[in-house]
C-alpha positions as a printed NumPy array, in Angstrom:
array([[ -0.369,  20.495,  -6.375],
       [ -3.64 ,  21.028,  -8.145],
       [ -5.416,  23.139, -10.415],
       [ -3.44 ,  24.163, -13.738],
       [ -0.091,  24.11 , -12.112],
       [ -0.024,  20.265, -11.592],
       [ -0.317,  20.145, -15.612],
       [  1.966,  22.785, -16.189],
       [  4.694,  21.631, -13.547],
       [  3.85 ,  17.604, -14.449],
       [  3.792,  16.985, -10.791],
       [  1.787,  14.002, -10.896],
       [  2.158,  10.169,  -8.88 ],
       [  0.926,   6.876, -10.53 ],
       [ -0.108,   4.319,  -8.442],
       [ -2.875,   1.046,  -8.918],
       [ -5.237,   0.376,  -6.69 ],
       [ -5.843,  -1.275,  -4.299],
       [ -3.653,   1.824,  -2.197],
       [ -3.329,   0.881,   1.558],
       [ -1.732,   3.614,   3.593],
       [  2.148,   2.933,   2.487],
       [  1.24 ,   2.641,  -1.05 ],
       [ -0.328,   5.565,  -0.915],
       [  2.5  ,   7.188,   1.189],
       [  5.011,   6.363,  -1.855],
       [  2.734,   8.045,  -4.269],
       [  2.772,  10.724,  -2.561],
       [  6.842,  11.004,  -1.946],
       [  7.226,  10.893,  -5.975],
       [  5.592,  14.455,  -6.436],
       [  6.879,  17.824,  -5.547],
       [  4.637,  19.419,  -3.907],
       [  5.144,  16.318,  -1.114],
       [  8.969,  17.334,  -1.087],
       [  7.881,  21.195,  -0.42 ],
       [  5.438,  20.188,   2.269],
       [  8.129,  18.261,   4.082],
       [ 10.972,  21.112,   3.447],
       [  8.585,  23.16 ,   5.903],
       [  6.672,  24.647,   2.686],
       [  3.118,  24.573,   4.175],
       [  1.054,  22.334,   6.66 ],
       [ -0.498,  18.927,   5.3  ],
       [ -1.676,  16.627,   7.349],
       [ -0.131,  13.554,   5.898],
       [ -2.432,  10.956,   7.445],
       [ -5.417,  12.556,   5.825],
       [ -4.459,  12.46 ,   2.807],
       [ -3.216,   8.831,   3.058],
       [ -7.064,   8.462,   3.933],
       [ -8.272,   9.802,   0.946],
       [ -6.349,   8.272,  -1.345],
       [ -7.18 ,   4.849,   0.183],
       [-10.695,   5.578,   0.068],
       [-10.271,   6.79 ,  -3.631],
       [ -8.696,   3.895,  -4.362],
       [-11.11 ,   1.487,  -2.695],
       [-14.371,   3.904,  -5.246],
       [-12.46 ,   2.5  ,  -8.04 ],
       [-11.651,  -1.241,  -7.129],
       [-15.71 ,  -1.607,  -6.002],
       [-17.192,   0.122,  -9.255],
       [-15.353,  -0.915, -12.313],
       [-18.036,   0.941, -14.517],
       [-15.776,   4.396, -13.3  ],
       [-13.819,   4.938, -16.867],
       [-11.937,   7.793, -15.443],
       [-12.316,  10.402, -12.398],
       [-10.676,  14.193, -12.038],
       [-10.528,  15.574,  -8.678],
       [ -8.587,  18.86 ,  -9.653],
       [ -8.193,  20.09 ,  -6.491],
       [ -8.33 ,  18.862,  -3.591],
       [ -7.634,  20.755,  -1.103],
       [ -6.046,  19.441,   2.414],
       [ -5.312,  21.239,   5.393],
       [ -4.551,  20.127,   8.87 ],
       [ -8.295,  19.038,   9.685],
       [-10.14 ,  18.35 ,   6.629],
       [-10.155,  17.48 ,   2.867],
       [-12.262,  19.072,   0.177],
       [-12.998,  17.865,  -3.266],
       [-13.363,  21.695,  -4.937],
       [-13.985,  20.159,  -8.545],
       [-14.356,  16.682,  -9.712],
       [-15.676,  14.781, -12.675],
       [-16.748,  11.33 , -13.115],
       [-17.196,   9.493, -16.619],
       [-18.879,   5.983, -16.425],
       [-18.319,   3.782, -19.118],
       [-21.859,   2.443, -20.607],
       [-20.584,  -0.944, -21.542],
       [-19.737,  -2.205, -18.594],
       [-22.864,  -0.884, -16.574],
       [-24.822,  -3.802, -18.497],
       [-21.565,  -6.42 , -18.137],
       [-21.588,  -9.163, -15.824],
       [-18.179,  -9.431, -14.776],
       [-15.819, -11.49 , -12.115],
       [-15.476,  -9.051,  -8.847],
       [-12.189,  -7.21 ,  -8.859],
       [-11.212,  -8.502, -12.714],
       [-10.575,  -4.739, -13.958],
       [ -7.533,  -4.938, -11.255],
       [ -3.882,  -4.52 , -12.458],
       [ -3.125,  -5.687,  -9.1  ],
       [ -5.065,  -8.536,  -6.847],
       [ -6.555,  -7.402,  -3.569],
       [ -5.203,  -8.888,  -0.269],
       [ -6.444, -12.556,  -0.405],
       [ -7.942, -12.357,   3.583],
       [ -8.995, -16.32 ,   2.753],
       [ -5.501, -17.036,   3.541],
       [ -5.309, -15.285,   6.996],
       [ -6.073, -18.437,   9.649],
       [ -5.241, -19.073,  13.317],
       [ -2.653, -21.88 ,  14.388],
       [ -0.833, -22.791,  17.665],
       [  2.706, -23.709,  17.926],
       [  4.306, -26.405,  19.319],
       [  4.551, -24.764,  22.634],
       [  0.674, -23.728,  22.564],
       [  1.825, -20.06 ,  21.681],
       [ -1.282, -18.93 ,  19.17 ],
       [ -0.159, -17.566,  16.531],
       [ -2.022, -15.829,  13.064],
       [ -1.112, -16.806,   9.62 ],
       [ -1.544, -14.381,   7.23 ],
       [  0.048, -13.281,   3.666],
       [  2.374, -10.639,   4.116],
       [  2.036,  -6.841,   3.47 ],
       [  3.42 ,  -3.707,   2.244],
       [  3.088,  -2.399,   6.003],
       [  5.595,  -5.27 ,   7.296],
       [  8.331,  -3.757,   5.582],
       [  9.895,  -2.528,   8.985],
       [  8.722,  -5.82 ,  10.733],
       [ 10.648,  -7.558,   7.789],
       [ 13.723,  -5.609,   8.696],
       [ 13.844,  -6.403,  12.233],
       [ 13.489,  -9.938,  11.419],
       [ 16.235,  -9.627,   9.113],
       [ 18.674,  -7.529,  11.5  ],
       [ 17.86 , -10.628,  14.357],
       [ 19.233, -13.394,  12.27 ],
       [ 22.735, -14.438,  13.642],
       [ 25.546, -15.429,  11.102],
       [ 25.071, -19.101,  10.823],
       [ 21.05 , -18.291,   9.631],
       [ 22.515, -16.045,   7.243],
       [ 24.932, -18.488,   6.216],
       [ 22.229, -21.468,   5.9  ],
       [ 19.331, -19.187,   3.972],
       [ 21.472, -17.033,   1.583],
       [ 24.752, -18.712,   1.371],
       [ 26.731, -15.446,   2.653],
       [ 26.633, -12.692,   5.004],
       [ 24.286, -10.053,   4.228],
       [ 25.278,  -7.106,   6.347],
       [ 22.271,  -4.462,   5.538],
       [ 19.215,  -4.935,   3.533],
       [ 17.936,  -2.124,   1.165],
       [ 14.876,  -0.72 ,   0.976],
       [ 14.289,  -1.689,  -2.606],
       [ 15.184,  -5.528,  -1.493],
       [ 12.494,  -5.091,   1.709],
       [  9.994,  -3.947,  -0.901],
       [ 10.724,  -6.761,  -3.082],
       [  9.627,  -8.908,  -0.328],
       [  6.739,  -7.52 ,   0.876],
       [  4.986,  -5.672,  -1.96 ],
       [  4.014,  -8.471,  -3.969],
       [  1.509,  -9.323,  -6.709],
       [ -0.917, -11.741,  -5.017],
       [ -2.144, -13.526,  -7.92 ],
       [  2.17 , -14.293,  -9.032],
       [  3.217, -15.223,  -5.821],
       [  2.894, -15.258,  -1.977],
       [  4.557, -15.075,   1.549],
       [  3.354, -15.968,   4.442],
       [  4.022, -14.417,   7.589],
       [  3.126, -15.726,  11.311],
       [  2.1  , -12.976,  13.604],
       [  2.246, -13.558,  17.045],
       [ -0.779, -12.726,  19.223],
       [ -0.224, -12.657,  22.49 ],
       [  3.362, -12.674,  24.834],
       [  5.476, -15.416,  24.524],
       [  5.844, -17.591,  27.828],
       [  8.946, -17.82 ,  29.216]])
C-alpha cells in the first residue's frame, strides 16, 4: 500500500538486508495489502516485486553512506515496477569514512568462501555450501526421509512433523553466530 494510506493504515514490513527472494517473500506476507492481493483483491506480480526488494536491499548493503531512502509509491503491476516518488538522504560522515565492507550490516551476507567442491566416497561430486533461507523445503524433505531409528539416534524421540518456525530456525541463520553446512548433490547418483 503506498502513498498516505500506508501511514494512515500502518501497513508496513520490517526486514534487514541482505533480502534474497524468501526473505523478501515474508516481508511481504506481514502487510495487508499482500493479504488483499492474494484474497483476489487486484493483480501483483509477486516475483517482481520479490525483485525489487532484493535489488533494494542489495543499494543499501553496497553503499552504507544511504542514511535513509523513501520510495512512497511504488507502483507494481503484472509487467513492470515504477518508483513514482523517492528520496534519498546520504549521511556526510560516512562519505569521508573508511570503513570494513558490509560493517553497517545487522545481518552478515552469505559467506560464498565457504561454498567448495568435494567427492564422496563413491566418487559422487558433491558441493559444500552453508545453508540458506531457500532450503527450507529441501530441509523438510530431508527431515520427512529419516526413518525412526535416525530419529531416535539424532533427537532422542520421534518427531512426527516439523514446524515451520523450527525449519526457519534451521535455515535462516545469522552467519557471523553460527553455521550449517549443507552438501548438495550435483549430478545423479549411480546406482
Amino acid at each position: 500500500m503506498g502513498g498516505i494510506a500506508a501511514e494512515l493504515f500502518k501497513d508496513v514490513g520490517v526486514g534487514f538486508p541482505p533480502l534474497n527472494q524468501v526473505l523478501a517473500r515474508r516481508l511481504m506476507e506481514r502487510t495487508a495489502i499482500y493479504k488483499h492481493a492474494m484474497s483476489g483483491g487486484g493483480s501483483l506480480n509477486l516475483k517482481l516485486l520479490e525483485e525489487v526488494l532484493v535489488k533494494f536491499s542489495l543499494l543499501v548493503v553496497d553503499f552504507p553512506e544511504i542514511r535513509e531512502i523513501d520510495v512512497n509509491p511504488l507502483i507494481v503491476d503484472e509487467n513492470s515496477a515504477v518508483a513514482v516518488d523517492a528520496r534519498i538522504v546520504v549521511d556526510p560522515d560516512r562519505i569521508l569514512l573508511e570503513a570494513e565492507p558490509h560493517e553497517h550490516l545487522v545481518i552478515a551476507l552469505y559467506p560464498k568462501k565457504y561454498v567448495t567442491q568435494w567427492k564422496l566416497k563413491d566418487g559422487t561430486p558433491v558441493v559444500l555450501r552453508p545453508i540458506k533461507p531457500e532450503d527450507e523445503t529441501l530441509f523438510s524433505d530431508l527431515f520427512k526421509s529419516f526413518s525412526e531409528e535416525t530419529m531416535r539416534f539424532r533427537f532422542f524421540q520421534i518427531i512426527k512433523d516439523v514446524t515451520h518456525v523450527t525449519l526457519t530456525r534451521h535455515c535462516n541463520i545469522d552467519y557471523d553466530r553460527e553455521m550449517a553446512i549443507v552438501a548438495e548433490m550435483q549430478g545423479k547418483r549411480k546406482g
